[in-house]
C-alpha positions as CSV (number, residue, x, y, z in Angstrom):
1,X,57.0,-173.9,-184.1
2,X,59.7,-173.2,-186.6
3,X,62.3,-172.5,-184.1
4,X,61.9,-175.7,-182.9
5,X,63.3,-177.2,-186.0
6,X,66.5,-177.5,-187.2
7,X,67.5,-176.9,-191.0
8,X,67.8,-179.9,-193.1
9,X,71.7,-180.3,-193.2
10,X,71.7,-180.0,-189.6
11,X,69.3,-182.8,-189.6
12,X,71.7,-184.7,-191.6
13,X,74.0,-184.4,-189.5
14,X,72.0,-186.2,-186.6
15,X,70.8,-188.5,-189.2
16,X,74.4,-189.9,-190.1
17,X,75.4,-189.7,-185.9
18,X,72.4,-192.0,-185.2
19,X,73.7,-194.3,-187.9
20,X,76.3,-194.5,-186.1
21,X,74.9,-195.0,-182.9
22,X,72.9,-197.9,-184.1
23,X,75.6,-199.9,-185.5
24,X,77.4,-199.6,-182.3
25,X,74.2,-200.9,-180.1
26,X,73.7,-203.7,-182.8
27,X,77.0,-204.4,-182.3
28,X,77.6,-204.2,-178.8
29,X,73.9,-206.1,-178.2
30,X,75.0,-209.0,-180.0
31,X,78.4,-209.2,-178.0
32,X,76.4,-208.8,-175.2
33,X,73.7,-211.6,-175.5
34,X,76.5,-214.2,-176.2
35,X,79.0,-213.7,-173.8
36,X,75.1,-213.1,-171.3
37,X,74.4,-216.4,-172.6
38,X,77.8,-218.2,-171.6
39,X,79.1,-216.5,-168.8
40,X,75.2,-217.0,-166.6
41,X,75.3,-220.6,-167.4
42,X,78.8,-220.9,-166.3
43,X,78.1,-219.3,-163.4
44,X,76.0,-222.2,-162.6
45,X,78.6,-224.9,-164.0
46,X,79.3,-228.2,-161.4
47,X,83.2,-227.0,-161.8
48,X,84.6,-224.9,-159.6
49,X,87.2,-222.8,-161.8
50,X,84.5,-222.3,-164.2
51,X,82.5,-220.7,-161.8
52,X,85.4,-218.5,-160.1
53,X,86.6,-217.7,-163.6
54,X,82.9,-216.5,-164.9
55,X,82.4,-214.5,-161.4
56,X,85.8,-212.4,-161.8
57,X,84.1,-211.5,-164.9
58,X,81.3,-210.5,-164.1
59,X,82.7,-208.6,-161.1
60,X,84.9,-206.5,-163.1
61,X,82.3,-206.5,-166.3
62,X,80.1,-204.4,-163.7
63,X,82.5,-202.8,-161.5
64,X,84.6,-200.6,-164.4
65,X,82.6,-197.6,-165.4
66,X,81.9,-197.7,-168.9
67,X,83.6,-194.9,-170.3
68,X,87.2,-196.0,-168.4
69,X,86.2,-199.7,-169.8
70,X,85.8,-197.7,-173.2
71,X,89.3,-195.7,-173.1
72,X,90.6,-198.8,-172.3
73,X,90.0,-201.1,-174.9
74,X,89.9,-197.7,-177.8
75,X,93.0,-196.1,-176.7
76,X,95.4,-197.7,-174.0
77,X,95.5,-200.8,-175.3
78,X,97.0,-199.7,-178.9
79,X,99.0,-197.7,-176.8
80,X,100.7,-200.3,-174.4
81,X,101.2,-202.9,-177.1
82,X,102.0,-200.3,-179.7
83,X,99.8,-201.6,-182.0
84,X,97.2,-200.2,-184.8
85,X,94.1,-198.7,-183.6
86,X,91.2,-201.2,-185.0
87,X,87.8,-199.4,-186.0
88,X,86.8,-197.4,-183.3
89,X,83.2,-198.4,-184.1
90,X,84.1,-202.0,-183.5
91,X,86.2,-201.0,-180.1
92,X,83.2,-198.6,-178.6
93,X,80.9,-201.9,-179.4
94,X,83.5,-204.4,-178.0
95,X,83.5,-202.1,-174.5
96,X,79.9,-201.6,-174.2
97,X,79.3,-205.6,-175.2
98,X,81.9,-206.4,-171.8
99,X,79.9,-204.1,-170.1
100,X,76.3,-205.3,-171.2
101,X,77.7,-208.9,-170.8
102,X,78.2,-208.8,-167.1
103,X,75.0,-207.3,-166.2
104,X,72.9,-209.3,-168.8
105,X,74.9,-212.8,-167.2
106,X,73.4,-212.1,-163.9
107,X,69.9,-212.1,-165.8
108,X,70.5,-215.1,-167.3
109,X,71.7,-217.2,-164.3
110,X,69.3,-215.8,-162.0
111,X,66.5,-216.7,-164.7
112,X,67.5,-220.3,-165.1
113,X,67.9,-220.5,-161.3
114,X,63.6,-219.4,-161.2
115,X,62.9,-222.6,-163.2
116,X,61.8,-225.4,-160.8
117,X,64.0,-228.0,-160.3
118,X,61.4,-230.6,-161.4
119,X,61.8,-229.4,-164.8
120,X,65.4,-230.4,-164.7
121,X,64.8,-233.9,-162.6
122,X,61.8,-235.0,-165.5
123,X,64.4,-233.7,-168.0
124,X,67.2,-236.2,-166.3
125,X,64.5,-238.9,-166.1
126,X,64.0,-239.1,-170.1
127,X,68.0,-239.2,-170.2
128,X,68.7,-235.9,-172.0
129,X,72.0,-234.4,-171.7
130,X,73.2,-231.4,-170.1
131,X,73.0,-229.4,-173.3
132,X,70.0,-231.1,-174.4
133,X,68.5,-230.0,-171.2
134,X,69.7,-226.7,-171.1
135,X,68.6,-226.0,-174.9
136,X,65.3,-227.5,-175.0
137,X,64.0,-227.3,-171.4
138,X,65.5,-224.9,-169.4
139,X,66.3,-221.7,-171.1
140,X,63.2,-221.5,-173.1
141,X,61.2,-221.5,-170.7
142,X,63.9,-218.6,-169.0
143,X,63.4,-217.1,-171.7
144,X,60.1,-215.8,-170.5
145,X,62.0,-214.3,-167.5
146,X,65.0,-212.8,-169.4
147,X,63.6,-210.5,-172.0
148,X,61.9,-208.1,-170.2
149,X,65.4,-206.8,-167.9
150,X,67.0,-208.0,-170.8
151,X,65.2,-205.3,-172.9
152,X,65.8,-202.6,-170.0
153,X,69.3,-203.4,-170.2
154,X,69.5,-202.9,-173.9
155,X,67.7,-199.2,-173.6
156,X,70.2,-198.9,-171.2
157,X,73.2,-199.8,-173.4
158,X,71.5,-197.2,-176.0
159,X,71.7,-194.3,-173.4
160,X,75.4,-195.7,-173.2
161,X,76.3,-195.3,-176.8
162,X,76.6,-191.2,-176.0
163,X,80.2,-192.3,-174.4
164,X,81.7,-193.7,-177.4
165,X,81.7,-189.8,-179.0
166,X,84.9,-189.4,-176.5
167,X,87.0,-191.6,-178.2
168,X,86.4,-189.6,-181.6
169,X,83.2,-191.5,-182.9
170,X,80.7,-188.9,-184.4
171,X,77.8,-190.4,-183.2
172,X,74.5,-188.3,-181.9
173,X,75.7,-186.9,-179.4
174,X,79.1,-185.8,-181.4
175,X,77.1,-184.4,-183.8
176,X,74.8,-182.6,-181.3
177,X,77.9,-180.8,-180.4
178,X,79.0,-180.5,-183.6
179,X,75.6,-178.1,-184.5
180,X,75.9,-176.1,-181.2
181,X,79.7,-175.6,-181.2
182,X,79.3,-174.4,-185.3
183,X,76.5,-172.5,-184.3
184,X,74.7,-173.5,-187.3
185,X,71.2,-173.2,-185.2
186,X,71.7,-168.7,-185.3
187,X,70.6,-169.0,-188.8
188,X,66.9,-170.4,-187.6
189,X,66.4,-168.1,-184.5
190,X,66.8,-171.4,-182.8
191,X,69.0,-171.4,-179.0
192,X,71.1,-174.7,-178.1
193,X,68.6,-176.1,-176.0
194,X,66.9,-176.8,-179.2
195,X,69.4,-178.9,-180.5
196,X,69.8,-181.1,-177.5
197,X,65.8,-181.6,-177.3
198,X,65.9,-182.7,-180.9
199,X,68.5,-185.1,-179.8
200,X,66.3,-186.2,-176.7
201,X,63.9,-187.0,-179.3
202,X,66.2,-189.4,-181.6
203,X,67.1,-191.2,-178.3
204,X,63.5,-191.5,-177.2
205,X,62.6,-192.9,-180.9
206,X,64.7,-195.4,-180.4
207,X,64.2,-196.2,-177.1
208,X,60.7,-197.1,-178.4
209,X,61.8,-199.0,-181.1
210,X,64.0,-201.3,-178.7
211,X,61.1,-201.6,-176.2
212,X,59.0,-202.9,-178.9
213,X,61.0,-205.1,-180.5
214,X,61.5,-206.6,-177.3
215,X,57.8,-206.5,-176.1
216,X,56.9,-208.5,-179.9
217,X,59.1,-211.0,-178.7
218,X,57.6,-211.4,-175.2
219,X,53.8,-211.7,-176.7
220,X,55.4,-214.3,-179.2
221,X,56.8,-215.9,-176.4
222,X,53.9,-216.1,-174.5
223,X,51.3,-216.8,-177.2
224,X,53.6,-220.5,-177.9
225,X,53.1,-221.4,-174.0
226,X,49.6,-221.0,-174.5
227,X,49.0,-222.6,-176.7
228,X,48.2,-221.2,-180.0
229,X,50.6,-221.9,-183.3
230,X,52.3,-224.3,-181.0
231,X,49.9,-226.2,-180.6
232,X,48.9,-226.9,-183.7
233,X,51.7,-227.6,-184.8
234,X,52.6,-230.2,-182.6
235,X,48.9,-231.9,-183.3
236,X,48.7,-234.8,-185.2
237,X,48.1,-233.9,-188.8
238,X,46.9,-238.0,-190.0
239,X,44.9,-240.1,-187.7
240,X,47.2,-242.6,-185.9
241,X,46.3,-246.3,-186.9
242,X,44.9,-248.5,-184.3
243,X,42.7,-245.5,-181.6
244,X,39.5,-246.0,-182.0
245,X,36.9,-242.4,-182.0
């Protein structure tokens, strides 16, 4: 089983690439989710530009492959308007967050377009407000549709992250290569396949970690429509003058 493992510094190595690799996912996830968020309800806006300005988005969000998106925004932008490179950590996150936003904004309008419009019409009946509606009726209750694509889309976003070692990042995969290229693997009897598998498993780990995260927040989800902490916290703590038993 030795030659399965790799010597400590080498695991060091991997250890500072999936640093980096996180950092870009937290990043890019968070970019992601917002612009998700905005551009799936303004698909749904009344006006018309908003709509035709969200779809171009979207449209060109899903139809650039990532890593063209990703050279892009990292290297032919500074380039064109002969400007400094910004921190290629923030530019790999900024391109996969474009990218994660136009998949994850058909998520979020197809979710709020599953609510039933009665939800909506009651909501209009007690006089709330478009935002009022949209914050406290409709997308909670999307939210119960959203997070589990949302969470494949993420995991997806992770497999993603291997692109960004093109642009110079030394994230797993860079420092995957980095081990087999050095060779540093001869001195444990160990063949390159090795070191790839023990990548495999970093990405798997946190694959995991991702899908759990996000399954948490569907049972916590779930457990507040049923009832539960909700519940009672919406009971009456005092007995309200004037029922009788």
């Amino acid at each position: 089983m030795d030659s399965w493992l790799l010597e400590p510094h080498q695991y060091e190595l991997l250890a500072d690439g999936a640093w980096i690799t996180i950092q870009i996912l937290v990043y890019a996830f968070l970019l992601g989710v917002l612009l998700s968020l905005v551009v799936g309800v303004a698909r749904l806006s009344s006006r018309q530009w908003v709509r035709g300005a969200a779809f171009v988005y979207v449209e060109i969000a899903r139809g650039i492959s990532s890593i063209i998106l990703l050279f892009i925004i990292a290297i032919a932008i500074p380039i064109l308007f002969e400007v400094d490179q910004a921190s290629l950590v923030l530019l790999g996150s900024i391109a996969l967050g474009l990218n994660m936003g136009g998949y994850g904004a058909e998520i979020v309008r197809g979710s709020i377009q599953a609510i039933p419009r009665g939800q909506t019409e009651a909501s209009i009946a007690l006089n709330l407000s478009p935002t009022q509606r949209l914050r406290h009726v409709v997308l909670p209750q999307a939210m119960r549709i959203i997070l589990p694509p949302m969470g494949n889309l993420t995991i997806e976003i992770l497999k993603g992250t291997a692109l960004v070692s093109l642009i110079g990042l030394t994230d797993i995969m860079a420092a995957t290569r980095t081990i087999r290229n050095q060779r540093l693997v001869d001195a444990t009897g160990a063949d390159v396949t090795v070191v790839f598998v023990n990548a495999l498993v970093i990405y798997f780990v946190l694959a995991q970690i991702i899908n759990g995260l996000f399954r948490l927040a569907e049972w916590r989800l779930e457990k507040r429509y049923q009832g539960g902490d909700a519940l009672v916290d919406a009971a009456p703590r005092e007995p309200i003058p004037g029922l009788t038993k």
